[in-house]
Every structure is written in structure tokens, then in C-alpha cells.
N, C-alpha and C positions, 0 to 999 in steps of 0.2 A: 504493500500500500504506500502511497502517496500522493501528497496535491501538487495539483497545479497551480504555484501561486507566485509573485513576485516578490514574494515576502520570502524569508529563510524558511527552507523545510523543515518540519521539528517531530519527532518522533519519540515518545514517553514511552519507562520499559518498567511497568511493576510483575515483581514476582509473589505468589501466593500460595500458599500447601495450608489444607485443612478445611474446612467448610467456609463458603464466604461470609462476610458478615453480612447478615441482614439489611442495613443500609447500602448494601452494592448495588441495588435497582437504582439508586438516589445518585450515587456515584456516575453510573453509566448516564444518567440522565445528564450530570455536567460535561459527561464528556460528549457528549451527542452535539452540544451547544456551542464546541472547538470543531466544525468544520474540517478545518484545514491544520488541525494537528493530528498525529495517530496515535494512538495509543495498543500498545502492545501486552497483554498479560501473558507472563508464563505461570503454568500451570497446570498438574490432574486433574482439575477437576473440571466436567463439563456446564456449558454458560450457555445458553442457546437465546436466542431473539435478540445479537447486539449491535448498534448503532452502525454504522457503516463504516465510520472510524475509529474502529474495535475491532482486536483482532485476538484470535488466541493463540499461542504457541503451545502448544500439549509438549512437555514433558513432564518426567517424575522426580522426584528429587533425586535421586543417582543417577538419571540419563543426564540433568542437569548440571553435575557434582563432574562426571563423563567430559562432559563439553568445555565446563571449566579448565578442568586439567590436560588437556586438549590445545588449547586456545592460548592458556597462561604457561604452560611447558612445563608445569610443575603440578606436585599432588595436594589440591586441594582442600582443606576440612571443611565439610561440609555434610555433618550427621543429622542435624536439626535447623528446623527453617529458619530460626532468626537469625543464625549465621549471616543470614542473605544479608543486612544490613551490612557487614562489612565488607560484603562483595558488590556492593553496587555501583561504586566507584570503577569498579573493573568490568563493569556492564560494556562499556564501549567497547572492550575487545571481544568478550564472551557471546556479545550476538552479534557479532560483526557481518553476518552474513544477511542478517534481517534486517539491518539500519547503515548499510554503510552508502545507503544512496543519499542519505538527509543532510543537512547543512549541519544540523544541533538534534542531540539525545540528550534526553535524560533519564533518571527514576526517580520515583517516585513511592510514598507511602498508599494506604487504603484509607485511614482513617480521614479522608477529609471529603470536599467537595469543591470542584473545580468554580471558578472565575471565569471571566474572558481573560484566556490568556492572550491572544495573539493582541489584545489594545496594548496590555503591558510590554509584551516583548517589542511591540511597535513604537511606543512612545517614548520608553528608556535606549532604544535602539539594539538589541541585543545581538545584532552584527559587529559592534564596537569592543565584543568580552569573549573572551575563552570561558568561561566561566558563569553563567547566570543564575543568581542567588543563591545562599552561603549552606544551607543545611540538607538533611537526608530526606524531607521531604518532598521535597524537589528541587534539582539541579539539574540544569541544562548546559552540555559540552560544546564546543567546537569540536565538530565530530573529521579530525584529522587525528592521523595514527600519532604523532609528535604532542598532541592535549590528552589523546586517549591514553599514554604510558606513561604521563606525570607523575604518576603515585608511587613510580620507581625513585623520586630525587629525593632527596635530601630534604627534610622541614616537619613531619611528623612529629608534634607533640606526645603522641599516644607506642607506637610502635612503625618500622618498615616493614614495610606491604611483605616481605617476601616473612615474616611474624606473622602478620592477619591472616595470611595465607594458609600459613600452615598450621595453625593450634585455632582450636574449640572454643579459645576465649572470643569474647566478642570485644572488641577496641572502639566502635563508635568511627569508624575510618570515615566513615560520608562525613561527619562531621567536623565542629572546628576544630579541632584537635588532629584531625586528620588533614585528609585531602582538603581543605581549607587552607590551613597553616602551610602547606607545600606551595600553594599559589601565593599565598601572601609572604612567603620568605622570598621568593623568587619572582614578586613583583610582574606576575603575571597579570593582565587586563581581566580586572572581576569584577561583578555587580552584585553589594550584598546589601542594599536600602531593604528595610522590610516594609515591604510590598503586600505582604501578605499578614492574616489572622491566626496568628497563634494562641490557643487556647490554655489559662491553664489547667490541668490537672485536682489542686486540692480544693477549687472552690465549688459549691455547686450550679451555682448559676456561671454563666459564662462572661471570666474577664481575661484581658490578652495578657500578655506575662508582662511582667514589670516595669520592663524598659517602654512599653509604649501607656499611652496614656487610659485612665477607665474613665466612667463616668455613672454619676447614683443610678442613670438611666437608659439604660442602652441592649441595642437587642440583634442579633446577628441573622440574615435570612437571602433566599435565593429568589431573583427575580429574571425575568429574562433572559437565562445565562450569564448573569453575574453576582458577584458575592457583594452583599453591604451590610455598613454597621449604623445600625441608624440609633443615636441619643442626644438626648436633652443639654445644650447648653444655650438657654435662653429662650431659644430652639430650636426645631428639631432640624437636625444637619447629619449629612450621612456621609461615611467614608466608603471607598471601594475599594476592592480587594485581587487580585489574581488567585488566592485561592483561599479556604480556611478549612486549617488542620486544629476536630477539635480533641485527640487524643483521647478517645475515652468511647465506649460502648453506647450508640444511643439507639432508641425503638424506634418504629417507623411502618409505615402501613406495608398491606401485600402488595402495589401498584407494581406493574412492570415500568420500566422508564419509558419507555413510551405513551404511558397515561399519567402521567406525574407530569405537573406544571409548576405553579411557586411554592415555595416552601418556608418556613421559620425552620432554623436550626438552633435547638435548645437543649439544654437539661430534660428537656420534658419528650427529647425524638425530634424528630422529623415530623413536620406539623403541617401538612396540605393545608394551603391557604388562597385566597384571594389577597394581596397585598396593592393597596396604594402607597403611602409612604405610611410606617409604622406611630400609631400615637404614643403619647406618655402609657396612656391606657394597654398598650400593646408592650410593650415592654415590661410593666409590671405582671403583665399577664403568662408572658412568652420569658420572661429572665427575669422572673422576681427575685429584687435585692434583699438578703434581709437585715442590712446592716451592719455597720460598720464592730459589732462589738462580739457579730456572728463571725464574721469573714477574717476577723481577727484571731479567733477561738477554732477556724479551721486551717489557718495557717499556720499558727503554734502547733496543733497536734501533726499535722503534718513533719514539719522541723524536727518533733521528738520520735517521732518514729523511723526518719528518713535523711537522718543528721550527716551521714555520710556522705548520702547524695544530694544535699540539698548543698551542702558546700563545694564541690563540683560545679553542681548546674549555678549556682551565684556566680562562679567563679566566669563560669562562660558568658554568662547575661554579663558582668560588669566589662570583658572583651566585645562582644557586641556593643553593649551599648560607648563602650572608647570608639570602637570603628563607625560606627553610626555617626557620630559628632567630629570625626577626625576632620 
């Protein structure tokens, strides 16, 4: 597959092993709404009714493990699927025969739902970067063999590739510790504005992690093919998004994606909706806050349970957010 378009080609490669999540109808539906990018799933398991620019790759996880060590010249670990996370960064080589026609690849995560991506790629120019935005959720390459082998230099925080390679541990490679920091040591052209709705984790309603701004009122949801955040300052003002990844399990009706229209993404699922622009009233309704003395009381337990990584991930949010203001 691919378009015909004047724009750079771009081809997205997520991989999956296990039942898919219930929200994948919701998923394929934003991808339905990217035309002119494709999107690629590897995977056992079968997907039938999907959007035109969906495609599946059927392998299993050892044929996959096979192809790896194939492709990389060396013996892969690859026993269990979250592996894949530290092999995503080596996607460029390992399907090289499925995507070496496109301009830009990437991979990407499941837990989100897609944006217009091609406005973002268009208006930040992403013909200008080897590199387009910074984490494992999705990162887009210049898809030449000399960007595709980067992960071989020097600049790793975490471990060298030919480590991630080969042991059971997982390193976070896609990440900034990883393939990040190799471009940024070596001062390669990258683009890592965030662009995108990152969700966190301990709250229950949904606020984006720390380095970007919250509001008492604000509500996240899918209209037209694109992601926005609509909240209350004075009034009501909404941001856009290329995608939002909300990291956590949500419900959602049986709709196939092609009967699925707009949506709220909440706490509360996947929420079929009619949307004009969202009120205060929709917000309280769709991401009720409950205050400041709750959301404090869930990010303390958080911290005491998760003390290790919570110093990690700070660590990385205060790198972000240095780059971000650089």
C-alpha cells in the first residue's frame, strides 16, 4: 500500500500479540480518517472489515523473532511481547521489505487514538527532520538505510542496541533514554514540540502530565478526524492535537469503525456522541474534576507505591520539559 500524494509518504508499523483491546474499533476508526497514511499491524490474530489504509501483516511471534534475526544479523530476545517496545526503533530494518517504498515510518502504541496527522506533519514541515517526535508512541523516521541504523552510534542513556538486543530486559530504547538521546548527542534534525495529549496514569479523570498545562475544566474528545481538548479559561477555547495517548484501559460500545462517528474520550470509555463544541456542563459531565484535595491524595499514593519509578519518569518530564523551552 500507498498514496499518491505530494506530501511525504508515511507509513505507521504497530505490533500486537494477544486479544485486541476492545477500543480497536475506535482506533481503526482514526485511522480511517488518515487517508493518505498506512498503517501496518503485525500480528496473529485475525481483524477483518478494515479501512482501506489498514493492513495486516500475519505473523506469530517466532516467525517474527525469525525475521528479526534475519534482518538484524544477530539472535534476537524476543520471548514475550512487550519486548517489542525495545524493538521498535529497529522497525525500519525488520520490515524493510513492507515500507521501504515511503518517504517516513514509524511505530507506534494501541492505547491511543489518532489526530489529523498529515495537518501536523504539514505544518511543522516534517520533510525538515530525520526524526519526528520524541517518544515510543509514535515516531516517525526518515526512512533511509543511514537514519534506519542510528541506534548502532554512540549516545544511549539506557544500554547499546546490540544489549537490547540481546537480553529479556526491556530498556525503554524508543524512548529518551534511548534512541532519542543518540539523535540528540549527534545533533541530528528532530522534532520533539509536544504536539500531542499525553495522558496521565494516577488521576482518574483525565489531565496531561505535568509539563503541559491542566485546567479545573477541560474535556478531551474526537470530532471529524481530529483530537481536541476543549476547557474553560474564561472561555471555552480548545487545543488540537495529532494524537492522544490515554495509557490506561477504557470501555466502549460494540460499533464496528465504520459506524462510529464523534466521540468523548474519558474515564468513563468511549462515549458516542453528537459534539458541537463541549460546555462547562460537558466537561463536568464527560471528566469530572473532583478537586484539588482528591487529585492530590491520588498522586501521593501513587508516589508511595511507585517511588522508584516515579523518580525516573520526573526525571524525564524535567529533560522534556528543558528541551521544550530550550
Amino acid at each position: 500500500m500507498i498514496k499518491k500524494t505530494d506530501k511525504p509518504s508515511i507509513a505507521i508499523i504497530g505490533c500486537y500479540y494477544g486479544a485486541f483491546p476492545k477500543w480497536i474499533q475506535y482506533w481503526l476508526k482514526s485511522c480511517s480518517m488518515n487517508p493518505t497514511i498506512d498503517f501496518y499491524i503485525v500480528t496473529d490474530i485475525t481483524l477483518d472489515n478494515l479501512p482501506d489504509n489498514v493492513k495486516i501483516i500475519s505473523l506469530s511471534l517466532l516467525e517474527l523473532k525469525t525475521l528479526a534475526d534475519q534482518t538484524l544479523g544477530m539472535n534476537v530476545a524476543l520471548d514475550r511481547p512487550y519486548k517489542l517496545c525495545d524493538l521498535k526503533v529497529f522497525y525500519g530494518v525488520i520490515f524493510h521489505k513492507y515500507i521501504y517504498m515511503y518517504d517516513y515510518w514509524g511505530h507506534c502504541d494501541f492505547d491511543l487514538i489518532w489526530g489529523n496527522i498529515r495537518k501536523f506533519t504539514d505544518d511543522y514541515r516534517i520533510e525538515l527532520y530525520d526524526k519526528f517526535l520524541p517518544f515510543g508512541h509514535l515516531s516517525l523516521y526518515r526512512n533511509t538505510s543511514e537514519v534506519n541504523t542510528r541506534y548502532k552510534l554512540s549516545g544511549s542513556a539506557t544500554a547499546d542496541y546490540r544489549t537490547v538486543l540481546s537480553s529479556n530486559e526491556n530498556y525503554a530504547f524508543d524512548e529518551t533514554d534511548g534512541i532519542y538521546s543518540i539523535f540528540k548527542k549527534h545533533n541530528f534534525p528532530m522534532f520533539d514540540k509536544r504536539i500531542f495529549a499525553e495522558i496521565k496514569t494516577f488521576h482518574k479523570r483525565f489531565r496531561l502530565k505535568f509539563i503541559d498545562r491542566n485546567y479545573k475544566n477541560q474535556v478531551f474528545y474526537y470530532k471529524n478526524g481530529s483530537v481536541y481538548r476543549a476547557y474553560e479559561e474564561d472561555e471555552i477555547k480548545l487545543d488540537e492535537y495529532i494524537y492522544i495517548h490515554f495509557r490506561r484501559k477504557l470501555k466502549c460500545g460494540n460499533k464496528k469503525w465504520n459506524e462510529i462517528d464523534n466521540f468523548y474520550i474519558s474515564k468513563e470509555g468511549m462515549i458516542d456522541s453528537t459534539i458541537d463544541v463541549p460546555t462547562v456542563k460537558d466537561m463536568e459531565r464527560y471528566n469530572h474534576n473532583p478537586g484539588r484535595i482528591i487529585e492530590w491524595l491520588e498522586t501521593g499514593r501513587f508516589i508511595i507505591n511507585n517511588i522508584g519509578k516515579v523518580k525516573s519518569k520526573i526525571e524525564n518530564e524535567i529533560i522534556a520539559y528543558r528541551q521544550k523551552n530550550n
